[in-house]
BABA-896933 format. One record per residue (C-alpha): residue number from 1; residue in one letter; chain; x, y, z negated. Coordinates in nm, 2 decimals, decimal comma. Layout:
N
k/r/c/east/north/up
NUM/a/A/X/Y/Z
...
***
This chain:
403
k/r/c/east/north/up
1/x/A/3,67/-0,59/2,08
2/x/A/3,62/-0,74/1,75
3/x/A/3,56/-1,11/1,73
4/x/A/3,37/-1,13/1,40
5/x/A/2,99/-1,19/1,45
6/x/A/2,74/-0,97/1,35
7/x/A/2,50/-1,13/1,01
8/x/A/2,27/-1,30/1,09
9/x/A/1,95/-1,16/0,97
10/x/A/1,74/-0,84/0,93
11/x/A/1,55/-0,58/0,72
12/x/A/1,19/-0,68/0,60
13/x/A/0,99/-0,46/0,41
14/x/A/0,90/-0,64/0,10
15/x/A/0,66/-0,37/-0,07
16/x/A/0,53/0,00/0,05
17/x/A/0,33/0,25/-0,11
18/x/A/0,15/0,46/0,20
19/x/A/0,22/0,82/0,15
20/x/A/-0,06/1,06/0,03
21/x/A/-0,11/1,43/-0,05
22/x/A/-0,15/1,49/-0,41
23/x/A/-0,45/1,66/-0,56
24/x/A/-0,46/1,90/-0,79
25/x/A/-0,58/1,66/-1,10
26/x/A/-0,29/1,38/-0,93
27/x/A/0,00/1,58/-1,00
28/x/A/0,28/1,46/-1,23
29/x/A/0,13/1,54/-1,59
30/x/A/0,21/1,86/-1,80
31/x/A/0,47/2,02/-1,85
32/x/A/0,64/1,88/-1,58
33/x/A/0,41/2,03/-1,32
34/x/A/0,37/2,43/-1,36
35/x/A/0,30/2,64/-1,09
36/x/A/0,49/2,61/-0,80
37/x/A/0,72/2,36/-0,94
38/x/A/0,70/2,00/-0,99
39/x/A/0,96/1,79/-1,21
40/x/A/1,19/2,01/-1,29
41/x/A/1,53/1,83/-1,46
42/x/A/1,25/1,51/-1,52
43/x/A/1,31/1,17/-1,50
44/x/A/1,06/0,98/-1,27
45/x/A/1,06/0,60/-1,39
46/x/A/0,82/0,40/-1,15
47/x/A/0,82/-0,02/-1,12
48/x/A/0,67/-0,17/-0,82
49/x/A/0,64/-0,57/-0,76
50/x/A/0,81/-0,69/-0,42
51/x/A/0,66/-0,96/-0,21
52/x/A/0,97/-1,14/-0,08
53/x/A/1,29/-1,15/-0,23
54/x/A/1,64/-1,07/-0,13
55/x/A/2,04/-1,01/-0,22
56/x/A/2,04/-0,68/-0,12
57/x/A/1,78/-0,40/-0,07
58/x/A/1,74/-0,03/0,04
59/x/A/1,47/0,21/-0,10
60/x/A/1,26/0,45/0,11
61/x/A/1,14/0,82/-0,02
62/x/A/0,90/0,98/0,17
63/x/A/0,82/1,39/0,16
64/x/A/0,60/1,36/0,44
65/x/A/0,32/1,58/0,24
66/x/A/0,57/1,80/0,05
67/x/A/0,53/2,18/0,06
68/x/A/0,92/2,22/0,01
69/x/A/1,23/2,00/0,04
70/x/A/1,25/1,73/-0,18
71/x/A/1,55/1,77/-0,36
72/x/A/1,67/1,40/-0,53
73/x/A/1,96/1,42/-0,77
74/x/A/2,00/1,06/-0,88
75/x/A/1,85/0,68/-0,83
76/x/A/1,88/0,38/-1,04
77/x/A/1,75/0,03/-0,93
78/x/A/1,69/-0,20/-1,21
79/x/A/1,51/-0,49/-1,37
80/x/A/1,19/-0,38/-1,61
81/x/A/1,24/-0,55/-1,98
82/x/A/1,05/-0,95/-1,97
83/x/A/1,02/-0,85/-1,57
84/x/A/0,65/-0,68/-1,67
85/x/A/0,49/-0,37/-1,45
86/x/A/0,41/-0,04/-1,53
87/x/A/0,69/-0,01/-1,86
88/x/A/0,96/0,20/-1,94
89/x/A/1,21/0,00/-2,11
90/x/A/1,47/-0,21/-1,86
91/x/A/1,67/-0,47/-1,91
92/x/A/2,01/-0,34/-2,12
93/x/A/2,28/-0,29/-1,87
94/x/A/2,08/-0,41/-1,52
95/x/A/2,04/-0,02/-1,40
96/x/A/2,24/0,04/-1,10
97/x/A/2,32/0,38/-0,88
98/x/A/2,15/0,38/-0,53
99/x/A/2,37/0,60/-0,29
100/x/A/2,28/0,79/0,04
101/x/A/2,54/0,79/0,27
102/x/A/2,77/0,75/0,00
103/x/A/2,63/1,03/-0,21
104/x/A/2,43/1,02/-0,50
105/x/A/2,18/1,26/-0,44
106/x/A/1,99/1,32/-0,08
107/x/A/1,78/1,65/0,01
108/x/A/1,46/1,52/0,18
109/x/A/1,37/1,72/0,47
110/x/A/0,94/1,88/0,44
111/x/A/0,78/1,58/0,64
112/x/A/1,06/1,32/0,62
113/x/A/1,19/1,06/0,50
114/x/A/1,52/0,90/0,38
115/x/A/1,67/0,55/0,39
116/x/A/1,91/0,51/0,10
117/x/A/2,22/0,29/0,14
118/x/A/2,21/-0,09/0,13
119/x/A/2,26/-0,24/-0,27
120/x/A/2,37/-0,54/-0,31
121/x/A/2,10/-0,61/-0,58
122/x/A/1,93/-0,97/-0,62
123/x/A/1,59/-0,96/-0,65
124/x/A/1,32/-1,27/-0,65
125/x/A/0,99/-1,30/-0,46
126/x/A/0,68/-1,17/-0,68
127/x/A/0,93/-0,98/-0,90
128/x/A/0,90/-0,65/-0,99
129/x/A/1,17/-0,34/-0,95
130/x/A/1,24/-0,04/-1,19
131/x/A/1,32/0,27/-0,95
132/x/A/1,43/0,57/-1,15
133/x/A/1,46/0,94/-1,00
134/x/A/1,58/1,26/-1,13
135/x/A/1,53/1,61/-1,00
136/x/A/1,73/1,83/-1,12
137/x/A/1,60/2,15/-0,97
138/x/A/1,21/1,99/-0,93
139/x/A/1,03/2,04/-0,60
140/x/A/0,93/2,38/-0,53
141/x/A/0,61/2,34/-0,44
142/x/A/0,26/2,24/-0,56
143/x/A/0,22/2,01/-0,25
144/x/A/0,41/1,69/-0,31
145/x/A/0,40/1,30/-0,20
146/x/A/0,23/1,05/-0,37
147/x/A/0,01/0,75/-0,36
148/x/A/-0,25/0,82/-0,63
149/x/A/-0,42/0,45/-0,65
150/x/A/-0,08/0,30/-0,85
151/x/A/-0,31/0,05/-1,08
152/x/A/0,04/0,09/-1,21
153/x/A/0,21/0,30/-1,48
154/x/A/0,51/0,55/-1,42
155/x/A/0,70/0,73/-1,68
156/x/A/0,83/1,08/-1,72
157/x/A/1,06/1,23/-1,91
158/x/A/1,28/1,58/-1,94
159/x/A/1,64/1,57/-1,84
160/x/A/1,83/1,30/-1,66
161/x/A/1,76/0,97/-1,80
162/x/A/1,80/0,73/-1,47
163/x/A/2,03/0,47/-1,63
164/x/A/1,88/0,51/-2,01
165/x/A/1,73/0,14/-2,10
166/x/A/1,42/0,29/-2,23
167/x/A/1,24/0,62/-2,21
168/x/A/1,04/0,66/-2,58
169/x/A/0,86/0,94/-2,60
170/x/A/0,81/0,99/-2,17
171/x/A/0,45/1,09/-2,09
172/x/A/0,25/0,82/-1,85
173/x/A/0,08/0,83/-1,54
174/x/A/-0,08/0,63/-1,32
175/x/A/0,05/0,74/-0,95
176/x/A/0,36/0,64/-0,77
177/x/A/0,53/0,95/-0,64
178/x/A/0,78/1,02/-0,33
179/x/A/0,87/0,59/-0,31
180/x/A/0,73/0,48/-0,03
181/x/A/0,90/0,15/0,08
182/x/A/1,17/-0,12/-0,03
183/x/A/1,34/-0,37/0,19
184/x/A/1,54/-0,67/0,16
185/x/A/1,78/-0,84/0,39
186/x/A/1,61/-1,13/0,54
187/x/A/1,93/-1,37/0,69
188/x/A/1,63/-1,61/0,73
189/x/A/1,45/-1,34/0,96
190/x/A/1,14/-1,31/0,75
191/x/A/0,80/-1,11/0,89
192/x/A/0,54/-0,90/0,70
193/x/A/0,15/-0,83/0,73
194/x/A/0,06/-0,50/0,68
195/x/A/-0,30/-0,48/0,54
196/x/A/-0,44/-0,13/0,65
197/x/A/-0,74/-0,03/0,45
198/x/A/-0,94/0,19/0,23
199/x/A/-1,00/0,16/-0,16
200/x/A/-1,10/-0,19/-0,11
201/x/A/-0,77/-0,29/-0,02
202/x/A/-0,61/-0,02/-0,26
203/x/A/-0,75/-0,21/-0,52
204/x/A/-1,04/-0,04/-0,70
205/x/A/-1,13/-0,27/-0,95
206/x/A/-0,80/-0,42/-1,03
207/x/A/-0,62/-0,45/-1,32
208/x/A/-0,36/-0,16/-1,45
209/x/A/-0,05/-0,31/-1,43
210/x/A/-0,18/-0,68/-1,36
211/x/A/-0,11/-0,68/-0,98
212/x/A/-0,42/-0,86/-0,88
213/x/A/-0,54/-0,65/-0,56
214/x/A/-0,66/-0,89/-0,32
215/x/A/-0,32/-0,81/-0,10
216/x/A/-0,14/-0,93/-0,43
217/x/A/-0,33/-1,22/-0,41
218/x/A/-0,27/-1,31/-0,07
219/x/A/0,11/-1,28/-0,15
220/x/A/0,08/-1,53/-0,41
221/x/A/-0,07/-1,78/-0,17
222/x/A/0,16/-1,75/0,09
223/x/A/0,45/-1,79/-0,16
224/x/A/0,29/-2,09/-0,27
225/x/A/0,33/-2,31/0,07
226/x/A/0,69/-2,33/0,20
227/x/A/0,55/-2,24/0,59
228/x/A/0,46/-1,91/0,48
229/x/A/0,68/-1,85/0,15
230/x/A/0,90/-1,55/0,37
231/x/A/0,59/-1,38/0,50
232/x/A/0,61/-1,04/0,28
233/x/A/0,24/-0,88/0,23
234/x/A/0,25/-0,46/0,25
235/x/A/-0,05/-0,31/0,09
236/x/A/-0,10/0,06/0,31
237/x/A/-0,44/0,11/0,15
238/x/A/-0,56/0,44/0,04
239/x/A/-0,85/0,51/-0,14
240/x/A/-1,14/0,73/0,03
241/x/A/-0,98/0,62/0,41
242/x/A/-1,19/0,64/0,70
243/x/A/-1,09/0,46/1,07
244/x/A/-1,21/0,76/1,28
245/x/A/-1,15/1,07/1,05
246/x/A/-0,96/1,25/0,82
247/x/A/-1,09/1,25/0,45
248/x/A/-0,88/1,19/0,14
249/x/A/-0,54/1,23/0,38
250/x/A/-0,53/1,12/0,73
251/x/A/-0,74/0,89/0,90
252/x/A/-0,66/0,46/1,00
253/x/A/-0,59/0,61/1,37
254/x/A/-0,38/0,85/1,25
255/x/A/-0,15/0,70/1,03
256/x/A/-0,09/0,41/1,22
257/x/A/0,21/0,44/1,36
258/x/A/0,39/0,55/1,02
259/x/A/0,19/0,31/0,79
260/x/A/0,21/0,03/1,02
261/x/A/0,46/0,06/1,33
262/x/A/0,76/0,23/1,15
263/x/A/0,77/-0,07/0,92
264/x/A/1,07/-0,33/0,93
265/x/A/0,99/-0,67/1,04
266/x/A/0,64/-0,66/1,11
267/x/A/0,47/-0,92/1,30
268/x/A/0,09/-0,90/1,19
269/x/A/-0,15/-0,66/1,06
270/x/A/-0,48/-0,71/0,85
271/x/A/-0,73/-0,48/0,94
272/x/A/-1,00/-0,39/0,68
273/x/A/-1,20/-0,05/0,67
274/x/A/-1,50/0,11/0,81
275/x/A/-1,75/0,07/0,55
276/x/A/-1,62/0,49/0,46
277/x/A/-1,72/0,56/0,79
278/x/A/-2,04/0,43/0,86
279/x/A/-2,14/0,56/0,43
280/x/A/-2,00/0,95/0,49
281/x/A/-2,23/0,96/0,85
282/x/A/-2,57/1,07/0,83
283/x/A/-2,80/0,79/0,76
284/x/A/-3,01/0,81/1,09
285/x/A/-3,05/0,53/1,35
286/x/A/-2,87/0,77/1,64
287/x/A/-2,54/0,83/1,44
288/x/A/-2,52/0,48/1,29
289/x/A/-2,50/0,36/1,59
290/x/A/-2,24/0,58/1,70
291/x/A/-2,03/0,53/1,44
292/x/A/-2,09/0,11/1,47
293/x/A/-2,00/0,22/1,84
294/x/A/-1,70/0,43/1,75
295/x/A/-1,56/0,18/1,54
296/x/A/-1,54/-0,08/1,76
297/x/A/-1,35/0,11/1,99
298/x/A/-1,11/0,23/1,78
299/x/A/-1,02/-0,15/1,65
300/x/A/-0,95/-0,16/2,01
301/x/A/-0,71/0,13/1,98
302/x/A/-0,53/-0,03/1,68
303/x/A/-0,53/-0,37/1,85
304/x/A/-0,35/-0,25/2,18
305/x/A/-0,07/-0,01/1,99
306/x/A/-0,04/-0,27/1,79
307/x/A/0,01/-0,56/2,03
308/x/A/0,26/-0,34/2,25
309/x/A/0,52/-0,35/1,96
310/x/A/0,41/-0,77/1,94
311/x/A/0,20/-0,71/1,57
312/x/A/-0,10/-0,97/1,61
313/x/A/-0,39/-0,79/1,45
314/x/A/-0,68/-0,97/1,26
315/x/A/-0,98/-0,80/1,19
316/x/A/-1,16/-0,83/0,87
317/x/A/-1,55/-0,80/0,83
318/x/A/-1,71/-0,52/0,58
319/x/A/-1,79/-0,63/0,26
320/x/A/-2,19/-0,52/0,16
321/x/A/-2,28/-0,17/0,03
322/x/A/-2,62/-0,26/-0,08
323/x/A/-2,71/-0,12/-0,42
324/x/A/-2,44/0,15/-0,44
325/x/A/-2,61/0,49/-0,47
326/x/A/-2,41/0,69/-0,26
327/x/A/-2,36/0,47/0,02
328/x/A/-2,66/0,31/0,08
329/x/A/-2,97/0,42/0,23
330/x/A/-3,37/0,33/0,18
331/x/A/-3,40/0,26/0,52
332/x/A/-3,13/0,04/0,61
333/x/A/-2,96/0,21/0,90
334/x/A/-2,62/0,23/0,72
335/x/A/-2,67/-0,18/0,70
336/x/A/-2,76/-0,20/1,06
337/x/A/-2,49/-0,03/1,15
338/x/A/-2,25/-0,23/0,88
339/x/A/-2,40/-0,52/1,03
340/x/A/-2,36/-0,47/1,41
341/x/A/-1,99/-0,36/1,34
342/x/A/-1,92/-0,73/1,16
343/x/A/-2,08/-0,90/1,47
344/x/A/-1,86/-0,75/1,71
345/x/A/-1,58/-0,82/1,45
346/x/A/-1,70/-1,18/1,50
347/x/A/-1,78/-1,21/1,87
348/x/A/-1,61/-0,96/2,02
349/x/A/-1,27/-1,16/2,09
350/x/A/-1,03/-0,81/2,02
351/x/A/-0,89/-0,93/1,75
352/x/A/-0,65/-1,22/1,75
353/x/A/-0,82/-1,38/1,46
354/x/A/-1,11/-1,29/1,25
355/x/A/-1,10/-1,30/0,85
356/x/A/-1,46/-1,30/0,71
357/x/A/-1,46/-1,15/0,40
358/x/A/-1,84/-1,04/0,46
359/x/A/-1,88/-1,40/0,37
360/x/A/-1,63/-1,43/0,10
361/x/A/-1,83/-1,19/-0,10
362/x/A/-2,14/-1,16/-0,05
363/x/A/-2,45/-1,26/-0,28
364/x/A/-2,60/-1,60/-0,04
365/x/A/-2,95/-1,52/-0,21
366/x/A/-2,91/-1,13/-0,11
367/x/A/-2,66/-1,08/0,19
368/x/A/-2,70/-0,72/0,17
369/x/A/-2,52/-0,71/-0,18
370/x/A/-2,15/-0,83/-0,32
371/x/A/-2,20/-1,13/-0,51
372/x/A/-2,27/-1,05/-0,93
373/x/A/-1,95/-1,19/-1,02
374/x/A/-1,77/-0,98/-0,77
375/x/A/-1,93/-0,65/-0,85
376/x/A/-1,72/-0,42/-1,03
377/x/A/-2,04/-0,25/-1,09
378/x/A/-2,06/0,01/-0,84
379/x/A/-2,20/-0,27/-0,62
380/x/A/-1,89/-0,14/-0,37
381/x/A/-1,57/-0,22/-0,52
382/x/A/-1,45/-0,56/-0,63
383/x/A/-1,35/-0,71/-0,94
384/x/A/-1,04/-0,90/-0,98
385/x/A/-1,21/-1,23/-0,89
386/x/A/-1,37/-1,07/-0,59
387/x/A/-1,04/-0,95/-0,47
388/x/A/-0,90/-1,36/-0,54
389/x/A/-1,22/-1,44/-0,30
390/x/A/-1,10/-1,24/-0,03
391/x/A/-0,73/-1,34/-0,02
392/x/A/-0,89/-1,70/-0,04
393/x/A/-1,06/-1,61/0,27
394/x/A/-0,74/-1,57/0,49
395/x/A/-0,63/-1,89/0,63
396/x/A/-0,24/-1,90/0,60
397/x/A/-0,21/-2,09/0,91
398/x/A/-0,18/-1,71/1,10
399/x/A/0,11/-1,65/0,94
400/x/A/0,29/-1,98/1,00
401/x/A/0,46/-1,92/1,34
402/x/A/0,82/-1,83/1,31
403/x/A/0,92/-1,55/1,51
***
């Protein structure tokens, strides 16, 4: 028996990207998409911005909406020029080959995804990452994995380019395609928060490339106190999301246990959407209240999976609708039902702690409306400074207990 001792430590997700199937107008841009085939001999250059940092770090890619086998014939990791988001150029000479079980290339299975072999690669908290893919043969399919609300900008170019320091001439687009998660080795034993939520936590509203969601936000608080500097903050929000069923991909309920559960070294998760529930149901007293009904018992369907892998779960209260022409109604049953929902968010003790963001945003002089300044002018979505109000609103003392 071997007397050494295992490291002390573990794996801690530090940024994710929940998986999504790709629409027809999402698809990498011409000519790299024609039909049947996606990225042929292309180089995919994406940069996301970790949470937490680390020595050393692994990379997830996910094909779990892919219509073929996702065929990945090189990685680089590497450090964006000046550290910015969303450019192609990376700093001369910091590119280095990610390997998967030794190889350089790995064949994702339709549905699956892969864990690529520990790097030792030092990265800081709040920093962002250049990962850079090439597919030699493409993806044979038009049905491919992607998260479509980026707010940040990829690059893509022809032939195999994944340790070049820049890309000139690549075409841009706004989507992050097949990367799904990156973790870092936590010898301190660090913890995330997933927030699970719609558009609203997506980050409509935000700034291309300026990382200001209000999960973004929330990471830049906790980093800022040294109880709650190792807490890493995993946005799984997808635009159009509904709790109770499936619209633009799979529903909260459904995705649960891959966008929240199946993450490494998670000990809470932020709860916010419903609002796309109670707006896509007819706006009659009967079925507002069976969706107000509905979604309060599936919170309590989250809360108990949730608490049997030990993942305290706080619930967040929906922000208003009132003024948004698709989602609100004349007579006020959407709001009724919007309202009832945030009362049992309040009172109904399911949740292990409550974050009003209800309050955080709303107009005091006109509760049934987002505050002016938060507005991003569909009277829905948020503006930058709404999304700072709502990461304002979490108190950090939930995510001071060491674990």
């Amino acid at each position: 028996m071997s007397s050494s001792a295992s490291p002390v430590g573990r794996w801690v997700h530090t940024w994710v990207s929940a998986p999504q199937v790709t629409e027809p107008d999402n698809l990498p841009p011409a000519p790299f998409t024609r039909e049947g085939l996606v990225l042929a001999d292309a180089t995919l250059r994406q940069t996301a911005r970790v949470t937490v940092g680390g020595d050393r770090l692994r990379l997830r890619f996910s094909n779990a909406f892919g219509g073929a086998v996702l065929p990945i014939t090189a990685v680089t990791v590497a450090r964006p020029v000046d550290g910015r988001a969303g450019v192609a150029a990376i700093e001369p000479g910091s590119a280095r080959p990610v390997t998967f079980h030794g190889r350089a290339g790995v064949v994702v299975p339709v549905g699956a995804q892969v864990v690529s072999d520990p790097l030792d690669f030092p990265v800081g908290a709040e920093a962002n990452l250049t990962v850079t893919v090439h597919l030699a043969d493409g993806q044979a399919s038009d049905l491919v994995t992607s998260h479509p609300g980026s707010r940040t900008t990829s690059h893509v170019a022809a032939g195999d380019r994944v340790a070049a320091d820049d890309l000139p001439g690549a075409t841009t687009t706004d989507h992050w395609y097949f990367l799904s998660g990156i973790e870092v080795w936590s010898e301190r034993g660090g913890a995330a928060v997933v927030t699970l939520g719609d558009s609203l936590t997506d980050g409509r509203g935000s700034t291309t490339n300026g990382n200001d969601r209000w999960p973004d936000r929330l990471s830049a608080r906790l980093r800022a106190h040294p109880t709650t500097s190792g807490v890493a903050v995993l946005n799984q929000g997808t635009g159009g999301n509904r709790v109770l069923a499936d619209g633009i991909g799979p529903s909260a309920l459904a995705r649960l246990d891959r966008d929240v559960l199946a993450q490494t070294g998670v000990a809470w998760l932020a709860v916010f959407e419903g609002i796309n529930d109670i707006a896509t149901a007819h706006a009659t007293a009967v079925t507002q209240k069976q969706v107000a009904d509905d979604l309060c018992a599936a919170y309590e369907q989250i809360v108990v999976r949730a608490h049997a892998h030990g993942i305290k779960v706080y619930g967040a209260t929906l922000a208003p609708l009132g003024g948004n022409e698709a989602y609100d109604d004349p007579d006020g049953h959407r709001e009724a039902a919007r309202q009832a929902v945030n009362e049992w968010i309040r009172a109904g003790g399911v949740f292990d702690a409550v974050l009003d963001f209800d309050a955080a945003v709303r107009d005091p002089d006109d509760p049934r409306r987002l505050r002016a300044a938060y507005d991003e002018g569909d009277h829905l979505h948020l503006t930058p400074a709404g999304y700072q109000a709502l990461a304002d609103a979490v108190p950090l003392h939930l995510f001071e207990e060491s674990i």
